[in-house]
C-alpha positions in Angstrom: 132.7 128.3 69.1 135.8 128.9 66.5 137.0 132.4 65.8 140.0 133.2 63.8 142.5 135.3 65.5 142.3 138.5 63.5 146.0 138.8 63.0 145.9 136.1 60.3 144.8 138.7 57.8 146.7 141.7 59.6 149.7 140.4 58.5 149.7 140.8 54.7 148.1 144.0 55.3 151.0 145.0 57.6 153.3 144.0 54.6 151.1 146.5 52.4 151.2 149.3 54.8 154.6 149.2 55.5 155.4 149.2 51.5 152.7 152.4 50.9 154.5 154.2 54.4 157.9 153.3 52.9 157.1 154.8 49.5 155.7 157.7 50.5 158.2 158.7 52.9 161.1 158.4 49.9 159.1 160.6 48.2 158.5 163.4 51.0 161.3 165.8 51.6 160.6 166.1 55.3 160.4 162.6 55.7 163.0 161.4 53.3 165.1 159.4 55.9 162.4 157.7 57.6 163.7 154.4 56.5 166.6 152.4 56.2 167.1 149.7 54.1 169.3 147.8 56.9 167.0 148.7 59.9 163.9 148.0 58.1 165.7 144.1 57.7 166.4 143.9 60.5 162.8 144.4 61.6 161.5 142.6 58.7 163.4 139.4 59.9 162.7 139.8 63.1 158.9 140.0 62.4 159.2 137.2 60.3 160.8 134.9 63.2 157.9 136.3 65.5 155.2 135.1 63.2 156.9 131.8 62.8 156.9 131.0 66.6 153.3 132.5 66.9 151.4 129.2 66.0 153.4 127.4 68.7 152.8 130.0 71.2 149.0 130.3 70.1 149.3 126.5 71.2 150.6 126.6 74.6 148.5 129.6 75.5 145.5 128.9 73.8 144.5 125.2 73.6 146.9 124.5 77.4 147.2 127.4 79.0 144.0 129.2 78.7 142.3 126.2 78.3 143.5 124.9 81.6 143.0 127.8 83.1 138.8 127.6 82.0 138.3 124.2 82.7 139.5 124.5 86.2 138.4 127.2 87.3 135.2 126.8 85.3 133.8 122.9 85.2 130.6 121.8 84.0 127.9 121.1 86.2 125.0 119.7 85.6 125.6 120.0 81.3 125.9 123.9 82.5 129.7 125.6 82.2 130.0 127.7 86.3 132.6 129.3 87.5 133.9 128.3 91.2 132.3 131.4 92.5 129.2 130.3 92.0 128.4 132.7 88.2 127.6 131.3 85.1 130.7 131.3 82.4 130.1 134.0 80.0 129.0 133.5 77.0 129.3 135.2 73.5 126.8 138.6 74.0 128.4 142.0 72.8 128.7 143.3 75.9 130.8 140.3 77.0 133.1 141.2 74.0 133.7 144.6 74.7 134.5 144.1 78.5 136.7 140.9 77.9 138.7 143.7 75.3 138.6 145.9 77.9 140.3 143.3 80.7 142.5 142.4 78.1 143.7 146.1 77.9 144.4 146.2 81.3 146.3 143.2 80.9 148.2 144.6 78.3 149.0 147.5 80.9 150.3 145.5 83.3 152.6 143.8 80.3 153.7 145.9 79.5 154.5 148.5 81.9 156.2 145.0 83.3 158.7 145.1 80.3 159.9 148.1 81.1 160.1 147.4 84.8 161.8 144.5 85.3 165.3 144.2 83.6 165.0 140.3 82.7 161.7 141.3 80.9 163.5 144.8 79.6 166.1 142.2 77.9 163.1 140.6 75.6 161.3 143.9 75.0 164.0 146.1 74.2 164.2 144.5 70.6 161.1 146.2 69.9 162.5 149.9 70.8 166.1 149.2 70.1 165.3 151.2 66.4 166.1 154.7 66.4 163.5 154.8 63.3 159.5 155.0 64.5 157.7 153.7 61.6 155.3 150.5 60.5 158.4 148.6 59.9 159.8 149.2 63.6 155.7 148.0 64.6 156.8 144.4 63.5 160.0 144.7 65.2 159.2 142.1 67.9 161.4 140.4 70.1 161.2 136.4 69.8 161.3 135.9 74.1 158.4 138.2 75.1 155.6 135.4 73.5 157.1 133.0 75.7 155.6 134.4 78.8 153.1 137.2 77.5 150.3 134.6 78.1 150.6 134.9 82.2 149.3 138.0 82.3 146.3 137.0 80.6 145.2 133.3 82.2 143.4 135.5 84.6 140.3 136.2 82.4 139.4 132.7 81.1 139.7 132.3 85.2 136.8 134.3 85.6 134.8 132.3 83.0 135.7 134.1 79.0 136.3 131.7 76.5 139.7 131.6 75.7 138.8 131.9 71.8 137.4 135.1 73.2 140.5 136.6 74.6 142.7 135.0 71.5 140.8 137.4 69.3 140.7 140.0 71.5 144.3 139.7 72.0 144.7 140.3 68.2 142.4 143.1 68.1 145.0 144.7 70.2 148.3 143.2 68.2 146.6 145.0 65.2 145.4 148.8 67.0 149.1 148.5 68.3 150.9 148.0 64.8 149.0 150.9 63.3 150.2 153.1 66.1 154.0 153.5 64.6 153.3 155.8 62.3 154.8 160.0 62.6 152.2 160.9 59.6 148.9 160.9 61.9 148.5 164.0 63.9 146.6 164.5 67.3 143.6 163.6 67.1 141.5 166.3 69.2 138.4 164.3 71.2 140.1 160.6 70.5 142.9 161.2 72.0 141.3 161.4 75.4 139.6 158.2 75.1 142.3 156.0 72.8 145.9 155.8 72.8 147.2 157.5 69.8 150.1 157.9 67.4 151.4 160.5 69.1 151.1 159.2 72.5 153.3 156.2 71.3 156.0 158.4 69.6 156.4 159.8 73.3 156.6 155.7 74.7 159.3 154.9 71.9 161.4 158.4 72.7 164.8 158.1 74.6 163.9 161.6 76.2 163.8 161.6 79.8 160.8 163.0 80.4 159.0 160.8 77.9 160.8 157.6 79.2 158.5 155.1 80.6 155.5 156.5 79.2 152.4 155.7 77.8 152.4 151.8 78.4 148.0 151.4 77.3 147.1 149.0 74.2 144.3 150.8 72.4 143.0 152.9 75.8 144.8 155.6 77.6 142.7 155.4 81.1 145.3 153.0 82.4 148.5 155.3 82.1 146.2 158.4 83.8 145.1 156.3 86.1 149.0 154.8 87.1 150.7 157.8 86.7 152.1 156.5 83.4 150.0 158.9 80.9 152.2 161.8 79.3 151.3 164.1 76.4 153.1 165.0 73.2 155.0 168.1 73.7 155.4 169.0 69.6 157.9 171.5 70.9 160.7 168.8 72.3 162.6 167.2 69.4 162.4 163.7 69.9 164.7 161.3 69.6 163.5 157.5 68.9 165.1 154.6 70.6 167.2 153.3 73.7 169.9 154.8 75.4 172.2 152.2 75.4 171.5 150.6 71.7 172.6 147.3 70.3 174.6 149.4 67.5 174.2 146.6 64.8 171.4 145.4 62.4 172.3 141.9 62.9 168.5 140.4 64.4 170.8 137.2 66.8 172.5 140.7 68.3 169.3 142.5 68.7 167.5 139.9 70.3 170.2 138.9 72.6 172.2 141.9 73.5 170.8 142.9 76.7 171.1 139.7 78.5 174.8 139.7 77.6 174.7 143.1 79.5 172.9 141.2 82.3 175.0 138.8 82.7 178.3 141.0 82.3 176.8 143.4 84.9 175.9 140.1 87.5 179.7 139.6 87.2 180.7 143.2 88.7 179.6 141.9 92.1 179.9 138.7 94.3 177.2 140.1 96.3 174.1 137.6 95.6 171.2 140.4 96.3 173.0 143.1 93.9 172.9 139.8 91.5 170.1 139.9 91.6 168.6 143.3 91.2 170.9 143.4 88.0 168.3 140.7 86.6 165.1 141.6 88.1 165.4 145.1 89.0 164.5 147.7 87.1 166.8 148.8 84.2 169.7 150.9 85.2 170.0 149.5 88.1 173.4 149.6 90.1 175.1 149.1 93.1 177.6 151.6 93.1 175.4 153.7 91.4 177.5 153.9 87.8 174.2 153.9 86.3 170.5 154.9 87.1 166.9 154.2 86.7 164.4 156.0 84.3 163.0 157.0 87.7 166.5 157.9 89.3 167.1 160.2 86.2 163.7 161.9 85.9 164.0 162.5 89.6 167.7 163.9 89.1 166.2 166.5 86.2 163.2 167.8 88.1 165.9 168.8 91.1 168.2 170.7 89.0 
């Protein structure tokens, strides 16, 4: 079977919803500077590049990778589609929908709990949090390297026999809960909010605040951040402040996109030591071997003992 992947008519709605957030923020006085024209560019062109790239990366992961990954570890026999341990592939009943979206959100976990993790990884994601705006506009703010590798996370379900149209459009189901996340004008949302991540709990993940650092990593579910020790609620008390800690400073999308592995590279320079070389790359962000800088983990550690 065919499906579309749902993101083909996200996009001109993302457009619209950025437009109706942008105007009414100019026109509410507690919101007036939610926008600015040079960020929002930034994150417009940056979008734009994404969506360029996305039919060639729909391509590799789609029709090769996923593909691939189904016929091999799922080959006909006898006219009937069986998976190498011995099940039948799934087919298209609801229920098979709703838990190929559900190992698809666990995929998205790993993701992207992954990005903030690993340094190397940190480098393509950081685009995406480098605003120190949180509105639609910074939703689209994508970074062009993370769609290059995004799809090894996933090859792990059309293993176990899901189409891989299946997870395409599940994987746009959860581009599309994610963009409509960025948004400071939805309050918590009483029962939801224990089920579903919400707009709130994402204005904690995109907060330079230590205590909200590293936080809140689930697509469109919050069980995998409780269960991971990830999960952390809004405190509407703390004054948050949106962004990274150590920010590109420019609206130019080439320096955005390409800032932090400059920084890598700089850093792999400091040392001739080939280990330290390489926990500057792969380590997790902050990293050091003379300790002149620290991990999230390092500094939340640091707070809670003072």
């Amino acid at each position: 079977m065919n499906f579309t992947n749902p993101l083909v008519y996200g996009v001109p709605c993302f457009l619209g919803l950025i437009l109706l957030e942008l105007v009414y923020s100019k026109h509410n006085k507690r919101k007036k500077d939610l926008y600015k024209w040079k960020d929002l560019a930034a994150s417009l062109t940056m979008g734009i590049g994404s969506t360029i790239l996305a039919p060639l990366t729909k391509t590799i992961a789609a029709i090769v990778l996923f593909n691939f990954v189904y016929e091999v570890f799922n080959p006909e026999i006898d006219g009937i589609r069986t998976n190498i341990m011995g099940w039948k592939s799934f087919g298209y009943a609801w229920y098979i929908w709703l838990i190929c979206q559900l190992l698809d959100d666990f995929s998205y976990y790993w993701f992207h709990r992954q990005n903030h993790n690993v340094r190397f990884l940190w480098a393509a994601h950081i685009v995406h949090h480098s605003s120190d705006n949180f509105n639609l506009g910074t939703a689209v703010r994508n970074g062009w390297f993370t769609i290059f590798y995004k799809p090894f996370f996933y090859m792990w379900i059309p293993a176990l026999g899901f189409p891989p149209e299946m997870l395409v459009v599940c994987l746009g189901i959860e581009a599309l809960w994610q963009f409509q996340l960025h948004s400071v004008y939805v309050p918590k949302m009483g029962i939801i909010e224990k089920i579903f991540n919400t707009h709130t709990m994402h204005q904690v993940h995109h907060a330079q605040n230590i205590e909200y650092m590293d936080k809140n990593h689930g697509g469109f579910l919050n069980i995998f951040d409780k269960l991971f020790g990830t999960w952390k609620e809004l405190d509407e008390t703390i004054d948050i402040k949106y962004g990274v800690t150590k920010a590109p400073n420019s609206y130019n999308p080439l320096v955005i996109l390409t800032h932090e592995y400059k920084d890598i590279w700089s850093d792999m320079k400091k040392t001739k030591n080939w280990y330290h070389k390489f926990m500057y790359a792969f380590g997790a962000p902050g990293w050091s071997h003379d300790g002149s800088t620290l991990t999230i983990k390092q500094q939340q550690n640091l707070q809670k003992s003072k």
